[in-house]
C-alpha positions in Angstrom: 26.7 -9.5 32.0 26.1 -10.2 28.3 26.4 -13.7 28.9 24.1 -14.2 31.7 21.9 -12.4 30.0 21.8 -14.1 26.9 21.7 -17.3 29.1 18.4 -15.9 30.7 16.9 -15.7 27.4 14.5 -18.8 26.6 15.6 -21.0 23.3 13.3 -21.2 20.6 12.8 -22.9 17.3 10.9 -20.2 15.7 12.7 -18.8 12.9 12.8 -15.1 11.8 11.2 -16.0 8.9 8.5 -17.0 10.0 7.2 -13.7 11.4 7.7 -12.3 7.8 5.2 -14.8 6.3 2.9 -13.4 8.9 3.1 -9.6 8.1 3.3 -10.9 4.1 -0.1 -12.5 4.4 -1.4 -9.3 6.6 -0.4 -6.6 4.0 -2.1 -8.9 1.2 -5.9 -8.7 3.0 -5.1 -4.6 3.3 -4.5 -4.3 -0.4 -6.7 -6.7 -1.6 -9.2 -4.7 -3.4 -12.1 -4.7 -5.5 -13.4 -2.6 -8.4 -16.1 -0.3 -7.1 -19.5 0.2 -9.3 -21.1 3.7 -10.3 -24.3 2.1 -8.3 -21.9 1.9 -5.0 -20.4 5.1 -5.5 -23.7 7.1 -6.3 -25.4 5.5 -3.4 -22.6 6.7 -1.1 -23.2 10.4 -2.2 -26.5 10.1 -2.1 -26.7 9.1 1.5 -24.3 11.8 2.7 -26.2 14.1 5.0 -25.9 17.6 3.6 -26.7 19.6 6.9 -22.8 18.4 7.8 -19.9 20.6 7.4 -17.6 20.3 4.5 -14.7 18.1 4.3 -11.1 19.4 4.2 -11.7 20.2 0.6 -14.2 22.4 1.1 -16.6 20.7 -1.0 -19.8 20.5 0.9 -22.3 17.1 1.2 -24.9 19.2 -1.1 -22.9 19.9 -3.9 -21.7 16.5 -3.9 -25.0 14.4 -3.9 -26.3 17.8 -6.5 -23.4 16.9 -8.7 -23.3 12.6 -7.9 -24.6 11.6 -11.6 -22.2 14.4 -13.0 -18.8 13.3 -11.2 -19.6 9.1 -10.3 -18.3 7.8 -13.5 -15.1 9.7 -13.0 -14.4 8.7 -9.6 -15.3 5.3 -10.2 -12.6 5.1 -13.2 -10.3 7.0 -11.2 -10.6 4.6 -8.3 -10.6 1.3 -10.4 -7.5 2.2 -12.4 -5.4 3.0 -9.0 -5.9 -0.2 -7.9 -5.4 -2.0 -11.3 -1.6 0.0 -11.5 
């Protein structure tokens, strides 16, 4: 049975390898990032609607855009020297 099946199966000349170089070059564009600005980040929280319902963290929308000047330069360093490491 192995045989026939084997038989059955249609040659090829594409290597292994060459499916890796694929998924190397796909995992590159995901974690390609770029430094975010305090301007991004503080225009982010400001446009977050504050009628919505807290996050998982329990942090609600109007504390965040009340507290945006306060907390931006932190998450921008924070974020920036992830993706530097």
């Amino acid at each position: 049975m192995g045989d026939k099946l084997s038989n059955d199966i249609p040659q090829s000349n594409v290597t292994p390898e060459s499916y890796l170089s694929d998924v190397q070059n796909s995992v590159n564009q995901l974690t390609c990032f770029r430094e975010i600005t305090e301007p991004e980040i503080l225009g982010l929280l400001q446009e977050l609607v504050a009628s919505k319902a807290s996050g998982i963290d329990g942090i609600s929308a109007k504390i965040l855009k009340i507290a945006a000047p306060a907390i931006t330069p932190s998450i921008v360093s924070n974020f920036n020297q992830s993706i530097a490491t």
